[in-house]
N, C-alpha and C positions, 0 to 999 in steps of 0.2 A: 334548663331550669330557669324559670320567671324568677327575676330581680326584686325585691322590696324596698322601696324609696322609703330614704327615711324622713321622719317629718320635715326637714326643712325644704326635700325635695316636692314632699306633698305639699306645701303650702305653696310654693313659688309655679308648681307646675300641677295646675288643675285645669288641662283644657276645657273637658266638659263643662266645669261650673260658670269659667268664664263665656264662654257658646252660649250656654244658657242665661245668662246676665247681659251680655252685649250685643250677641249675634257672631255668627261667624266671622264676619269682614275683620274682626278686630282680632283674630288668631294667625300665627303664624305658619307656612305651608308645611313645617314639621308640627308644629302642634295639629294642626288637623288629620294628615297624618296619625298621629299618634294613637285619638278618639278612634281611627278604627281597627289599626292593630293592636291598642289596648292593654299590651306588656311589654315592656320589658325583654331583657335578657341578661343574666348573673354579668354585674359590675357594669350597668349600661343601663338608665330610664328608659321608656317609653318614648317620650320626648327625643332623647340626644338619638337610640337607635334612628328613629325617621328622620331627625337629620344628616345623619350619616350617609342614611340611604338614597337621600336626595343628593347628597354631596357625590356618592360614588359615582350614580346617574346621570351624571352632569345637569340636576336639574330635575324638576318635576315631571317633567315634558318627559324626559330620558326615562324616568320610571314608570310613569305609567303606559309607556308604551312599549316596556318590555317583554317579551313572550314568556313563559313560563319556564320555559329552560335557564333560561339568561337571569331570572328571578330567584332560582330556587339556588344558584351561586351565590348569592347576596351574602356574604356575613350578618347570620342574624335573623334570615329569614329560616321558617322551615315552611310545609306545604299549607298550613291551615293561612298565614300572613301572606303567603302566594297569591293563592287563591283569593283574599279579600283585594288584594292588589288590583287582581287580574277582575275581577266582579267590578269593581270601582270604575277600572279603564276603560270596559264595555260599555257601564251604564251612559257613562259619558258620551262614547258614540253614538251610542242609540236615542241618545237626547238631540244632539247633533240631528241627525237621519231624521228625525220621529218632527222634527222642523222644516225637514224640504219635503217631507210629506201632505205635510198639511196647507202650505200656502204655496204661491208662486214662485217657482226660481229665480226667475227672472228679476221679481223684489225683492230677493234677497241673496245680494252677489256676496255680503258680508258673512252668509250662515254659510253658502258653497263655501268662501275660501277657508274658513276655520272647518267645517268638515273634513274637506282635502288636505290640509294640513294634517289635522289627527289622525287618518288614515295614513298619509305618507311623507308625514315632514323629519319623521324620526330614523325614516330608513335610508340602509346604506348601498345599497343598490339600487337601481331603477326600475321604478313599476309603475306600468299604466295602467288608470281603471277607465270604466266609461259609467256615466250616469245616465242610465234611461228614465224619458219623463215620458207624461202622459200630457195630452192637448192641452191641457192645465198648467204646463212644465211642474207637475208637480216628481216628485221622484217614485218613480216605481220599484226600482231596484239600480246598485251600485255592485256593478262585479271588474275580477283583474281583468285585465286583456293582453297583459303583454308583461315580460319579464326579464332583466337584464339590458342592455345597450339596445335604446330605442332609435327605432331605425322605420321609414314604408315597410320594408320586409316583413319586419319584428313583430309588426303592427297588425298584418293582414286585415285589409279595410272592408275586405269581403267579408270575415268572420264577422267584424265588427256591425256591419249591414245586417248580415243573418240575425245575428242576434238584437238589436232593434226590432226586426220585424217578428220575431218569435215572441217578442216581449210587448209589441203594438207599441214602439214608443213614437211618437210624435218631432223628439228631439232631443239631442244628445249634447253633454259634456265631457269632454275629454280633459282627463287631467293626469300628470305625471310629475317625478318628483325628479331634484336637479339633488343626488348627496355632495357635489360639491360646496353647496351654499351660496352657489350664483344663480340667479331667479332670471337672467338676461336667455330669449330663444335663441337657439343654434338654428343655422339655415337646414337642417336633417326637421326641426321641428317645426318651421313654419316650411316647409315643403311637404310635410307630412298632413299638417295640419290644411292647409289646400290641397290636396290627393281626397281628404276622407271626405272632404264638404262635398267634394263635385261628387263620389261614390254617393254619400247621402242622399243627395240631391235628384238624384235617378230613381230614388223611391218617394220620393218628398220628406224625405226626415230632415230635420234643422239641426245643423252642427251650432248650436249655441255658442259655443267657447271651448278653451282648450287653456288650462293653466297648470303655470308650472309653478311646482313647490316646492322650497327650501324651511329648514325649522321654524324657521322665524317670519313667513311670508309665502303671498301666491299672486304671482302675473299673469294678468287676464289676457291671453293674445287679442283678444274682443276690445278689449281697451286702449289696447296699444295698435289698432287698426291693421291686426296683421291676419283677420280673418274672411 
């Protein structure tokens, strides 16, 4: 059962009015939040619910990168706030994506690294993706490749050929996530990372880069001259 704020909570917490009067930048990340789960729950605002839910999350990052299983355990949540959750956190990546679409890769090392991030800076196991571009490096598609304890083996550099040329790409980033929280390469990742160039190299595809993700950051091996 939805909560009814009493006036004093309606006056102090009116996100929308304020949205509408100042603009978003001036709300807070449970207040906006809030605007789009929009109730409540019996003895709990709209408001303190999404903070809560931010707090259990470790963060905003934690929640909108939840899966829907991990969501619908939420105190507070049921399927219809799930689901707006989980709509939210797509849109976002497809904002993301829908950016290395349209321009060059290349110019834009900053939109890769925050893509890679949302995609794998939340998670607690190790996963590799590859980005296929096209002569443009613009991106064609972003699929996994590998899953659990990244290793050559793991990796199969031939899969990863194949599917470049299935997909005509031009040039490839490899990206993978460190859940420890240390963004520094293992010699398994810069010997990985030289294995797949030379395998590319043999078709002409450019191994552009290869970075690794932590929640809060992504190491370019391309920047750090280990490609």
């Amino acid at each position: 059962m939805n909560m009814s704020l009493s006036p004093a909570a309606n006056v102090s917490e009116r996100p929308r009015e304020r949205l509408l009067a100042h603009g978003p930048q001036v709300l807070t990340s449970a207040e906006l939040l809030a605007i789009i789960l929009r109730t409540g729950i019996r003895g709990c605002s709209v408001v303190e619910l999404s903070h809560r839910l931010i707090q259990h999350c470790g963060g905003l990052r934690g929640l909108l990168a939840a899966d829907a299983a991990t969501l619908l355990k939420l105190p507070g949540l049921g399927q219809a706030k799930a689901c707006e959750i989980l709509a939210i956190s797509e849109l976002s990546r497809r904002a993301l994506e829908e950016e290395l679409r349209v321009g060059e890769t290349l110019d834009q090392p900053a939109r890769v690294k925050r893509y890679c991030m949302s995609l794998l800076g939340h998670l607690d196991i190790e996963h590799c993706v590859a980005l296929y571009l096209d002569t443009r490096f613009r991106l064609i598609i972003c699929e996994e490749v590998a899953r659990g304890t990244l290793s050559q083996a793991s990796i199969y550099p031939r899969e990863v050929v194949k599917a470049a040329l299935r997909h005509h790409a031009a040039a490839i980033i490899l990206a993978h996530n460190h859940p420890s929280g240390v963004a520094e390469p293992s010699q398994a990742d810069i010997a990985l990372t030289q294995h797949l160039r030379k395998a590319l190299g043999l078709v002409d595809i450019r191994l552009l880069d290869h970075l690794i993700v932590t929640p809060g950051s992504a190491l370019s091996l391309a920047e750090q001259g280990l490609l």
